[in-house]
MITOR-904886 format. One line per 10 residues: their letters; for each residue x, y, z of N, C-alpha, C. Coordinates in nm, 3 decimals. Example, Ala and Ser with C-alpha at 12.3 -4.5 7.8 and 13.67 -1.06 7.14 Angstrom:
% MITOR-904886
AS	1.319,-0.569,0.780,1.230,-0.450,0.780,1.320,-0.330,0.780 | 1.285,-0.225,0.708,1.367,-0.106,0.714,1.290,0.003,0.787 $
END
This chain:
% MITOR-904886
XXXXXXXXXX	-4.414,-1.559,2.650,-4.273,-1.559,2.692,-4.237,-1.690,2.761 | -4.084,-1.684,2.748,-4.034,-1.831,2.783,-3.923,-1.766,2.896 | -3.953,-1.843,3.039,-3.854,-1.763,3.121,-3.783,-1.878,3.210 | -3.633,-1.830,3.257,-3.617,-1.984,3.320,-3.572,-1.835,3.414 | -3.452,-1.885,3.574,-3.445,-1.823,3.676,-3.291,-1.749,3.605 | -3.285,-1.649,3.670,-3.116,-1.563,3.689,-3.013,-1.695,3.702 | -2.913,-1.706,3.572,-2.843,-1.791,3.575,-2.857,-1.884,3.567 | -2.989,-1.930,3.527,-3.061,-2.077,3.503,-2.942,-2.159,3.391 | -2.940,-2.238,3.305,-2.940,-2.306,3.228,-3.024,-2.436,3.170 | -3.002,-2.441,3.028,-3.070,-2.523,2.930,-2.994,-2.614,2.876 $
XXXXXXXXXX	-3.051,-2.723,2.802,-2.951,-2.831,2.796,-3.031,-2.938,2.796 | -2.916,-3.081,2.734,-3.003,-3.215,2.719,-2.948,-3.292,2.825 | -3.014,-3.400,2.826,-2.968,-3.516,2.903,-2.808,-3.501,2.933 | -2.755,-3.520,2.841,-2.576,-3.549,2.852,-2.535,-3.448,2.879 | -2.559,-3.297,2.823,-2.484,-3.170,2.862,-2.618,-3.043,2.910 | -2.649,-3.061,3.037,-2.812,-2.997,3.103,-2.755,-2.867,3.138 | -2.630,-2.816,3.090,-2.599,-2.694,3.094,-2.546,-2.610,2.996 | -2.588,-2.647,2.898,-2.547,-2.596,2.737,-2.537,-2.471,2.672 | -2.593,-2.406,2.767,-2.681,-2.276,2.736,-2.745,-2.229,2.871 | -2.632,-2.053,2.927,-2.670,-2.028,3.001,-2.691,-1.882,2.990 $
XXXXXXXXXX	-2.791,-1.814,3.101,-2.857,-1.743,3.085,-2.839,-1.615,3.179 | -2.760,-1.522,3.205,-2.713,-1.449,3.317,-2.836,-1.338,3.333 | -2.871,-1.332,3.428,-2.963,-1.213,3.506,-2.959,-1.091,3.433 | -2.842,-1.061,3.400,-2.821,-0.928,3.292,-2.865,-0.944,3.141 | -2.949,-1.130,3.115,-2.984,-1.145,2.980,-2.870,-1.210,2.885 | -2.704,-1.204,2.916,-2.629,-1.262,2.886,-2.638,-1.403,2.847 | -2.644,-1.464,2.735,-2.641,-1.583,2.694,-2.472,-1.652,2.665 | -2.498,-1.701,2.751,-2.333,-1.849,2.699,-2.317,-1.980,2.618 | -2.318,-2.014,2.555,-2.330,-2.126,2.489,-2.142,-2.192,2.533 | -2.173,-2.315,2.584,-2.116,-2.423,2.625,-2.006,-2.487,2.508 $
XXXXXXXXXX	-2.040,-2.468,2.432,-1.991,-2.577,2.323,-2.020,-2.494,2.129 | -1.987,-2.522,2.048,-2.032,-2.464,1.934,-2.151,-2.431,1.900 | -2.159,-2.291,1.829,-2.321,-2.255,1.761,-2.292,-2.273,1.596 | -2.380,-2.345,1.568,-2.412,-2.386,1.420,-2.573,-2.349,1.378 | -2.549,-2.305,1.263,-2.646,-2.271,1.143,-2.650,-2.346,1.074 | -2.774,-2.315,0.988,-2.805,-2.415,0.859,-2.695,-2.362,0.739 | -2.704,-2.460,0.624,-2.575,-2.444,0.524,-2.731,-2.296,0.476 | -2.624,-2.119,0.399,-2.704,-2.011,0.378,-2.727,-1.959,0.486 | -2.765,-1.985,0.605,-2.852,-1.917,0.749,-2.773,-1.802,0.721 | -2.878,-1.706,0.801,-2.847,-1.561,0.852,-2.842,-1.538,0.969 $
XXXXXXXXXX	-2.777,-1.466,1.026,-2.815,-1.405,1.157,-2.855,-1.259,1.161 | -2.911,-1.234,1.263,-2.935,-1.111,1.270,-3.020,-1.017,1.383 | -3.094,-0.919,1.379,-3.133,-0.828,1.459,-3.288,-0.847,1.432 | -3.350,-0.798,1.521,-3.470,-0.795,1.515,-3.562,-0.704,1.347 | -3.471,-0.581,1.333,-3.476,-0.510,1.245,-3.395,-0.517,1.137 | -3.335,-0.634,1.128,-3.254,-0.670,1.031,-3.213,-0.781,1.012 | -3.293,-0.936,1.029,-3.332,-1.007,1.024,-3.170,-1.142,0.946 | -3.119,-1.048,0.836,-2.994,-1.157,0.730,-2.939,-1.055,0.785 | -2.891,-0.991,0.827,-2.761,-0.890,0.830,-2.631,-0.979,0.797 | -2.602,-1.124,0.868,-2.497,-1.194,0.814,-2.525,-1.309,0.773 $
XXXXXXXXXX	-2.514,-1.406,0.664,-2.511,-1.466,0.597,-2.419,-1.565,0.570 | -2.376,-1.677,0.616,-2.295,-1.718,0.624,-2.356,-1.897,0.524 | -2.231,-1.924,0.416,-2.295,-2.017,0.293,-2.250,-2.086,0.347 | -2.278,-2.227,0.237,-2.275,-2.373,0.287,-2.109,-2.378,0.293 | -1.999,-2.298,0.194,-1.903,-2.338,0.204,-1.859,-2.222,0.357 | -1.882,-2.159,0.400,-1.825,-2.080,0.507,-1.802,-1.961,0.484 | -1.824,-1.891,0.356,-1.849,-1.763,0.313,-1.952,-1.715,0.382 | -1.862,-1.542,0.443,-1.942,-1.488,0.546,-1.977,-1.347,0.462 | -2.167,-1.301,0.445,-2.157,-1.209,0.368,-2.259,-1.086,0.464 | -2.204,-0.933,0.457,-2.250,-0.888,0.505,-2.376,-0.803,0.438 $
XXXXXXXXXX	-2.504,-0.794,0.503,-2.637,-0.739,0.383,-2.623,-0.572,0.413 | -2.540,-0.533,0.509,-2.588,-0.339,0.495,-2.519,-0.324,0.394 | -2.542,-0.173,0.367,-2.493,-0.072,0.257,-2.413,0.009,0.311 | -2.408,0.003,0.442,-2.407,0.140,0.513,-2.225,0.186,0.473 | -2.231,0.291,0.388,-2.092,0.411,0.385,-2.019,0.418,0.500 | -1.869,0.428,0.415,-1.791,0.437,0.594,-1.718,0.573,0.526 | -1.735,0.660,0.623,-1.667,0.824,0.654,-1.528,0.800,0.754 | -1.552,0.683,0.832,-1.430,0.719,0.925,-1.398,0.576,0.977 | -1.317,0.588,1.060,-1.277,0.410,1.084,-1.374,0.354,1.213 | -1.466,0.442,1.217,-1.581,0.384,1.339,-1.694,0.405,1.254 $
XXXXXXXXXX	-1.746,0.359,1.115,-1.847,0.402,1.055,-1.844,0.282,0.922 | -1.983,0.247,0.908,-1.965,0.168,0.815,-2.006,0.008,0.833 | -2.014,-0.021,0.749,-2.124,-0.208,0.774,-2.028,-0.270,0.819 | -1.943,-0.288,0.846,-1.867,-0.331,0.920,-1.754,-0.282,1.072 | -1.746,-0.283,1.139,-1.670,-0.164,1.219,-1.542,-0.285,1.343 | -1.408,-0.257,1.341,-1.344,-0.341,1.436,-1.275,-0.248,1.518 | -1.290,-0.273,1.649,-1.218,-0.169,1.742,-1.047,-0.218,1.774 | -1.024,-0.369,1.697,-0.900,-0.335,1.650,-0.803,-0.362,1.581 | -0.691,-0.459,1.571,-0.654,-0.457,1.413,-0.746,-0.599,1.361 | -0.658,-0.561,1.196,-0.767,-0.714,1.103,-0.639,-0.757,1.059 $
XXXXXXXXXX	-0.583,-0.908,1.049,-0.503,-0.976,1.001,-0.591,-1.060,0.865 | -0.499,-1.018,0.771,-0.577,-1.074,0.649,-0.465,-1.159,0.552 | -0.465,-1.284,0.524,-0.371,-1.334,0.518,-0.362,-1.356,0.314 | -0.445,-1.349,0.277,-0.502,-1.309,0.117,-0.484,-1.208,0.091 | -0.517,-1.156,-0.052,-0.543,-1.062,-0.111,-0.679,-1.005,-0.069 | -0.674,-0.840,-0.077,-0.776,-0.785,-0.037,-0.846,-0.672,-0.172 | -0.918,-0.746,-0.204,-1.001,-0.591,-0.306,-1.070,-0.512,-0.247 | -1.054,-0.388,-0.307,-1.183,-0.271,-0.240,-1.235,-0.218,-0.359 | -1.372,-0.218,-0.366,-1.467,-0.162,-0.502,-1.440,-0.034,-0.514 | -1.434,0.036,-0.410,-1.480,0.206,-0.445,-1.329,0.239,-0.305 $
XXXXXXXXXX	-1.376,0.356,-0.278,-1.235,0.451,-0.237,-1.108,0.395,-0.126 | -1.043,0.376,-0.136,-0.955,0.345,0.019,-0.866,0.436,0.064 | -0.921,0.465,0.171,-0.877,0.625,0.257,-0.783,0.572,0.394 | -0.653,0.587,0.401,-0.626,0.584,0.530,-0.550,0.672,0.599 | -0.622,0.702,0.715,-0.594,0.841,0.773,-0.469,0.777,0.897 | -0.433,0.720,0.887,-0.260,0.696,0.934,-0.187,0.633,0.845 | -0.035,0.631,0.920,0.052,0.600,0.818,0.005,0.459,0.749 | 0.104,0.497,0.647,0.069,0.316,0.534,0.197,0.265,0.516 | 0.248,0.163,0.550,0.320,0.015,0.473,0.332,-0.036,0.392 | 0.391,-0.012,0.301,0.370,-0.161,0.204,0.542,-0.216,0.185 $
XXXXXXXXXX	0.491,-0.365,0.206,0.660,-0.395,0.211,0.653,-0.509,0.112 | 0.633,-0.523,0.025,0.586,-0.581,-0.122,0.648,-0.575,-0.224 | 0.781,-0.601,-0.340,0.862,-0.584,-0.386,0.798,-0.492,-0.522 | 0.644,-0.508,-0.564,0.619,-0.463,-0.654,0.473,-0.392,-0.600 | 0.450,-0.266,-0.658,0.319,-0.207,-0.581,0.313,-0.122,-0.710 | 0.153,-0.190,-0.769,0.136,-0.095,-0.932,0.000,0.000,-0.877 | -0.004,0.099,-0.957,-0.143,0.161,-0.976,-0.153,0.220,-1.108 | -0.276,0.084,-1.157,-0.316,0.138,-1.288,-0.458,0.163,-1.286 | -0.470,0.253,-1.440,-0.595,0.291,-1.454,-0.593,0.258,-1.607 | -0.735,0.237,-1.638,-0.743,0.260,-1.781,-0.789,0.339,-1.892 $
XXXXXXXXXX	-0.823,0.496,-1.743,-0.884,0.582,-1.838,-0.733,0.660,-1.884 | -0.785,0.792,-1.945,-0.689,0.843,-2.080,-0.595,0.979,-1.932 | -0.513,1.003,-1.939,-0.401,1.072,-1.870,-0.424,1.054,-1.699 | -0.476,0.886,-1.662,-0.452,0.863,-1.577,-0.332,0.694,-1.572 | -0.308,0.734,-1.435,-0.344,0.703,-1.306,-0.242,0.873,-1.237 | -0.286,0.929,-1.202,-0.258,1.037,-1.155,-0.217,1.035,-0.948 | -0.088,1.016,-0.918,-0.058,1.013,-0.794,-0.028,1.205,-0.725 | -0.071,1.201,-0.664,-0.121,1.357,-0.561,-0.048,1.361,-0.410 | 0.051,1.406,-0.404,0.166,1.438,-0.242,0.081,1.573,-0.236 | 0.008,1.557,-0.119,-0.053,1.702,-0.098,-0.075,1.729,0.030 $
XXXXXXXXXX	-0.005,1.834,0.040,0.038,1.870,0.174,-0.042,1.969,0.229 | -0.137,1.997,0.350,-0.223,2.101,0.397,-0.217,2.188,0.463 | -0.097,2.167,0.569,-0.043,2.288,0.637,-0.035,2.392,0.556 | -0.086,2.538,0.686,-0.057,2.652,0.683,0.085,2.712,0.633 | 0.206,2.652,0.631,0.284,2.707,0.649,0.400,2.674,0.492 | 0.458,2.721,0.497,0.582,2.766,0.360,0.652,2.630,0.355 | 0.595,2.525,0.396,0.689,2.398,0.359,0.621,2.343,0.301 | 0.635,2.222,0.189,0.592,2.137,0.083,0.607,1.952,0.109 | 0.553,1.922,0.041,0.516,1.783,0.041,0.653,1.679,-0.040 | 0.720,1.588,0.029,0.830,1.517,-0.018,0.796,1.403,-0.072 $
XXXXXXXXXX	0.874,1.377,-0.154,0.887,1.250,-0.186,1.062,1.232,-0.141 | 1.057,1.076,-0.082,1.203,1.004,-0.061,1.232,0.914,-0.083 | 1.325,0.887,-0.123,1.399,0.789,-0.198,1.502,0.717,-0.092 | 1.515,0.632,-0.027,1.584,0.592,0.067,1.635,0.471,0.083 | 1.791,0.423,0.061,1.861,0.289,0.044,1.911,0.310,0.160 | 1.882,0.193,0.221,1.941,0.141,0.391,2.017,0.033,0.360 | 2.144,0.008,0.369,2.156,-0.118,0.338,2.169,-0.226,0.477 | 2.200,-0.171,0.575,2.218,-0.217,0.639,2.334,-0.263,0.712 | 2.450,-0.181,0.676,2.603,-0.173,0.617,2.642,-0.040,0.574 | 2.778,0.005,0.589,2.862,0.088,0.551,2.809,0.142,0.433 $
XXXXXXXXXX	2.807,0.243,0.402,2.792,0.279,0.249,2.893,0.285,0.164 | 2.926,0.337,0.078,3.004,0.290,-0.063,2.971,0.370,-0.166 | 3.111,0.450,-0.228,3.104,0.540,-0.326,2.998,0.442,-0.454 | 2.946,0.516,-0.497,2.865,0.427,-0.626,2.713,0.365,-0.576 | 2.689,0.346,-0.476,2.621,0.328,-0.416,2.467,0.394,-0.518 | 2.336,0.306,-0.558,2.268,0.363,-0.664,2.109,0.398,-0.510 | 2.118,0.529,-0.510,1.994,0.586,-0.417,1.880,0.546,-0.443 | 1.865,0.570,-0.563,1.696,0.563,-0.600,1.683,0.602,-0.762 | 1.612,0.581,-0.831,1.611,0.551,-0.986,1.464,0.567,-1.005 | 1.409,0.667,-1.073,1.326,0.700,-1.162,1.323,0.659,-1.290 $
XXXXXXXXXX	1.186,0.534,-1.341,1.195,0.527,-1.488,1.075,0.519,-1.547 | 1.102,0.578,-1.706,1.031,0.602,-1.799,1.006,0.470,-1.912 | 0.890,0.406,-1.877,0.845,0.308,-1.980,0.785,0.294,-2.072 | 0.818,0.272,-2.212,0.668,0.300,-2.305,0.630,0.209,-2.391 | 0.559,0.166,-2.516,0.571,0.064,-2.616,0.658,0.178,-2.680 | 0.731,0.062,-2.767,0.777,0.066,-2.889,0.716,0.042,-3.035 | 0.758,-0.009,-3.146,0.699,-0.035,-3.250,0.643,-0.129,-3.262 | 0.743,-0.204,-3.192,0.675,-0.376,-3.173,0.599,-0.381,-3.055 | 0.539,-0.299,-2.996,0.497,-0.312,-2.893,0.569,-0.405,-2.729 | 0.685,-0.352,-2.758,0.774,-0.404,-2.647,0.799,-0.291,-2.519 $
XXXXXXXXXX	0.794,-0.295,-2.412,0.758,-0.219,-2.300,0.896,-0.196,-2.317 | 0.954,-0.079,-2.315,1.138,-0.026,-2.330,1.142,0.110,-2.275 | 1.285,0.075,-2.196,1.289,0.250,-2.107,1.337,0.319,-2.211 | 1.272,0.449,-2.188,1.315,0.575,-2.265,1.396,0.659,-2.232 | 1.370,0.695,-2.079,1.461,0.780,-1.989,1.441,0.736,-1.851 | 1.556,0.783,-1.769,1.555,0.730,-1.671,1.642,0.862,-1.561 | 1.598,0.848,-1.450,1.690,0.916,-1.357,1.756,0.879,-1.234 | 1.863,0.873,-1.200,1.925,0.773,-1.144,2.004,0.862,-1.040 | 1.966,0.856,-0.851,2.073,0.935,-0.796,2.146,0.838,-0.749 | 2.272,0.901,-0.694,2.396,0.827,-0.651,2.478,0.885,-0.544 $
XXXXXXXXXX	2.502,0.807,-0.476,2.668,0.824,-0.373,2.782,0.816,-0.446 | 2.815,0.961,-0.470,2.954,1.011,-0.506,3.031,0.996,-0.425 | 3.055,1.060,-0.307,3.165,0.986,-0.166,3.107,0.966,-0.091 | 3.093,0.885,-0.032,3.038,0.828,0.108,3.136,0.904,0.273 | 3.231,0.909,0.226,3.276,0.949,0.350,3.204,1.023,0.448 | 3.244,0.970,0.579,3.162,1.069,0.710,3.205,1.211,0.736 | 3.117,1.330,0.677,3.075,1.427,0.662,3.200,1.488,0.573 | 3.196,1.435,0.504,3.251,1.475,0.357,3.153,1.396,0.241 | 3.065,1.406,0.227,2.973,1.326,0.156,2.924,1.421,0.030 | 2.919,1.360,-0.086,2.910,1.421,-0.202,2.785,1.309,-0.306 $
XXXXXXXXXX	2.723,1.405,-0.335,2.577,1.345,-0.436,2.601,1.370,-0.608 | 2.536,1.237,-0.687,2.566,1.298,-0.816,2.411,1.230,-0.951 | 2.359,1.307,-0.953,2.194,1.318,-1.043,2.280,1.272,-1.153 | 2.194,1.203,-1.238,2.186,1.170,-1.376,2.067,1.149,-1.457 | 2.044,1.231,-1.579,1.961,1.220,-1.629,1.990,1.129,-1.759 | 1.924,1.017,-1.791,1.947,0.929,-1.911,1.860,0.934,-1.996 | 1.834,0.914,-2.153,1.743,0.867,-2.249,1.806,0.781,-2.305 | 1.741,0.726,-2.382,1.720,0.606,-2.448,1.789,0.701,-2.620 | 1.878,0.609,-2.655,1.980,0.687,-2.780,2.016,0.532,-2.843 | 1.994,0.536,-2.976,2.050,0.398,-3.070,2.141,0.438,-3.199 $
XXXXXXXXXX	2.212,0.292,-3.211,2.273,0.296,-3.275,2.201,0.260,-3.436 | 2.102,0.252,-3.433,1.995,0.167,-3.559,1.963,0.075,-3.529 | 2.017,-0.029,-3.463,2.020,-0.156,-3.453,1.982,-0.223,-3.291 | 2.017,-0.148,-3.200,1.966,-0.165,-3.023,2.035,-0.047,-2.984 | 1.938,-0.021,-2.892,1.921,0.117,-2.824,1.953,0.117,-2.677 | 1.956,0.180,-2.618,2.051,0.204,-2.475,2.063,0.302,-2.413 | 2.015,0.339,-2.275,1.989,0.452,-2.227,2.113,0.514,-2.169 | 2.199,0.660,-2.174,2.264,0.685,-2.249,2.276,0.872,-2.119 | 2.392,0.885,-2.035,2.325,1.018,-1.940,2.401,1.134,-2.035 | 2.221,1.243,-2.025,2.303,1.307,-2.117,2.312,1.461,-2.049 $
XXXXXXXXXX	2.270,1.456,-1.895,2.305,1.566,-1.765,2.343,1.475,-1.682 | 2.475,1.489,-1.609,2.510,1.441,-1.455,2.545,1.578,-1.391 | 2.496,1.581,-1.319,2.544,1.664,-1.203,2.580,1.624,-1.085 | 2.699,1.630,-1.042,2.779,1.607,-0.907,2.863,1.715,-0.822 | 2.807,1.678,-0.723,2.871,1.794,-0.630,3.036,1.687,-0.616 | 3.139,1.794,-0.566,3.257,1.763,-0.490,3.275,1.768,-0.427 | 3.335,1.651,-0.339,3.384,1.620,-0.200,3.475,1.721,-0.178 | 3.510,1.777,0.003,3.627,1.842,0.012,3.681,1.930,-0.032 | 3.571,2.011,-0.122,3.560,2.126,-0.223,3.463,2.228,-0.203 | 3.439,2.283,-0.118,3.351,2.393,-0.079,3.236,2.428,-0.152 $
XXXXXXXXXX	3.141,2.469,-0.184,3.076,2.545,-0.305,3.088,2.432,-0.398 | 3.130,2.370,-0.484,3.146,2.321,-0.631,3.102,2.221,-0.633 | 3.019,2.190,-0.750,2.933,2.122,-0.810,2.937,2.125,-1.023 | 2.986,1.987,-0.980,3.003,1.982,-1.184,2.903,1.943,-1.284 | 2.891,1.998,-1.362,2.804,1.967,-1.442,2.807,1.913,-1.582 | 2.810,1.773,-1.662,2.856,1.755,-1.785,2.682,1.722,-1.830 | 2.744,1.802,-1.963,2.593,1.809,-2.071,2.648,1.738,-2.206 | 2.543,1.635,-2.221,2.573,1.599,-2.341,2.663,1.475,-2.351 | 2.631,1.392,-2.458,2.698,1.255,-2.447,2.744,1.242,-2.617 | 2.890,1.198,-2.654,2.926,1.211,-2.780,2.964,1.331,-2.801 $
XXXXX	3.092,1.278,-2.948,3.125,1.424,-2.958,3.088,1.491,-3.065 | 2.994,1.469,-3.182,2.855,1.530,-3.239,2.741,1.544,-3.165 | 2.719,1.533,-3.044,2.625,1.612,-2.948,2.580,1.748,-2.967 | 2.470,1.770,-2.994,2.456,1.953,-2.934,2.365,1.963,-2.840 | 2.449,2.111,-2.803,2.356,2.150,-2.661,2.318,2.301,-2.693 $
END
């Protein structure tokens, strides 16, 4: 063994305090710690646990499974700012709310009747799991006003990605508490020549009208219903 006194320090000529040593075993380093370009660091029983390359790639050697957000080869007690893109190989579970404020957010798969999305709700009790659709504008609202839009994409012949159907809700009146909603269901209908999605259920409730809610079926007047 190599022992200096409680609070001793180590060090060269120019800086004789470089490296200090607290009674509790606490080590301080003065100035930067550097590795060789590859070095590892690590534990007595785990010798590379981190790995850090010549370019600054930091790699971690456990395996160890994470069950919970205190579990796992890696563990932070508190947030991670990540300023890149982030991949994850296998599952990503998060047991609080999620964010994404990203103009486009896909989930694909490439096996056969997936990518399969699941609202599943666990409570005991007689209420169900939502989905919402929600335009803030930030401003007054406005008859016409488009809520939220459901759409249906598929190939075509030419293999051109083209909506088929679509569902589209809306602000029928905006007025304060006289407010009226109106669903539309669209498909995709051609003339031979270009095609155009086309509502062939709207349903709208009426403003200032108690009870009533209208319903038009069917688009054209060779339509059947």
């Amino acid at each position: 063994d190599f022992m200096i006194k409680d609070g001793g320090t180590i060090g060269v000529a120019s800086t004789n305090d470089a490296i200090t040593i607290a009674s509790t075993g606490i080590v301080t380093f003065k100035d930067d710690i550097l590795i060789k370009d590859a070095g590892t660091i690590g534990s007595a029983s785990d010798p590379d646990a981190i790995a850090i390359s010549s370019a600054g790639v930091v790699a971690i050697s456990s395996t160890t499974a994470a069950s919970s957000s205190t579990s796992g080869a890696l563990t932070v007690a508190g947030g991670v700012g990540i300023a890149a893109d982030l991949h994850v190989g296998d599952d990503f579970v998060v047991t609080g709310d999620a964010t994404f404020n990203g103009d486009t957010n896909t989930f694909a798969s490439g096996n056969s009747a997936d990518p399969i999305l699941i609202i599943k709700n666990t409570n005991s009790d007689a209420s169900g799991s939502r989905l919402r659709f929600t335009k803030d504008k930030g401003a007054v609202g406005a008859d016409g006003d488009d809520i939220g839009t459901i759409e249906f994409v598929s190939d075509n012949v030419a293999q051109e990605q083209t909506s088929f159907a679509s569902i589209l809700a809306e602000v029928s009146e905006s007025a304060d508490t006289d407010e009226a909603g109106k669903l539309s269901f669209f498909v995709s209908e051609s003339n031979g020549t270009s095609a155009q999605l086309t509502a062939g259920l709207v349903i709208e409730g009426e403003h200032a009208t108690d009870g009533q809610v209208d319903v038009t079926i069917a688009a054209g007047t060779a339509s059947t219903t």
